[in-house]
C-alpha positions as CSV (number, residue, x, y, z in Angstrom):
1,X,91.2,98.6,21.2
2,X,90.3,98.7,17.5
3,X,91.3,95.3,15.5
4,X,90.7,97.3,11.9
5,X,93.4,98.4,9.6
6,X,92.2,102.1,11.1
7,X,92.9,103.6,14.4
8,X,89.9,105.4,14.4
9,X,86.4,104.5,12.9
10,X,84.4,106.9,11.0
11,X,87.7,108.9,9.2
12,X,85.7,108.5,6.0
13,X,88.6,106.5,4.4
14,X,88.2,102.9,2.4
15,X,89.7,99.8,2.8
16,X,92.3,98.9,0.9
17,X,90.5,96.4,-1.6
18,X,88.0,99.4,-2.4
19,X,90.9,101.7,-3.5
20,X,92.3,98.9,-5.9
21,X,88.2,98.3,-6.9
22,X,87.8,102.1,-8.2
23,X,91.4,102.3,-9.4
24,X,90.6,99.4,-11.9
25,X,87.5,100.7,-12.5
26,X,88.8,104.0,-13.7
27,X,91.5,102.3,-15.4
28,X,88.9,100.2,-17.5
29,X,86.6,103.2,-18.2
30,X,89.9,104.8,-20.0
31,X,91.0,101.8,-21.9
32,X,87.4,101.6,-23.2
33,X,87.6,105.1,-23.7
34,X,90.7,105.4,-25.9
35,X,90.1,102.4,-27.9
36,X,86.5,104.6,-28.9
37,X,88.7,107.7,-29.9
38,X,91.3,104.7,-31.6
39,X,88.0,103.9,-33.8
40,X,86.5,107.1,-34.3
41,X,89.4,108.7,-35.6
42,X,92.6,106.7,-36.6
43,X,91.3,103.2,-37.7
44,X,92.3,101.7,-40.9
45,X,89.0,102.0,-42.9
46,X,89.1,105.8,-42.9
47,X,92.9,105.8,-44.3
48,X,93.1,106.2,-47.9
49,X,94.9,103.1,-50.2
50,X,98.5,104.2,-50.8
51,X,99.9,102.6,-54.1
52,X,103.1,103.5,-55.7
53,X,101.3,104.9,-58.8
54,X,99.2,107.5,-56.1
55,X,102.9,108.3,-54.8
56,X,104.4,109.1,-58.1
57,X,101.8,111.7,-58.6
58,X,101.7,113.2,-56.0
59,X,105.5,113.7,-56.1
60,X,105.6,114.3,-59.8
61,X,102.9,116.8,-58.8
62,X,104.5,118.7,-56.5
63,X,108.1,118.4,-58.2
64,X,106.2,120.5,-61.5
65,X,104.7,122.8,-59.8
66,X,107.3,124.2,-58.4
67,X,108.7,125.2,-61.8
């Protein structure tokens, strides 16, 4: 009689605490993953400054050439 969590050895299959283990693992590796994309792509520094007076143009821009 086996005292395990398994009824049989050798089925290949890990204890519980080693599911959680590569669960967070993978779980970290994304996280770390996304915030790289997050500052690659969309961070701050690489939006441009937005002022009313840029707005106006753009709008007053637009509105004119449509004439």
């Amino acid at each position: 009689m086996q005292t395990g969590r398994f009824e049989r050895a050798g089925t290949g299959l890990l204890p519980c605490s080693a599911y959680w283990r590569e669960i967070v693992t993978v779980l970290c590796l994304k996280a770390v993953a996304l915030a790289l994309l997050y500052f690659l792509f969309f961070a701050p520094a690489d939006r441009p400054t937005v002022t009313e007076r840029v707005v106006a143009y753009h709008l007053l821009d637009q509105a004119q050439a449509k004439r």
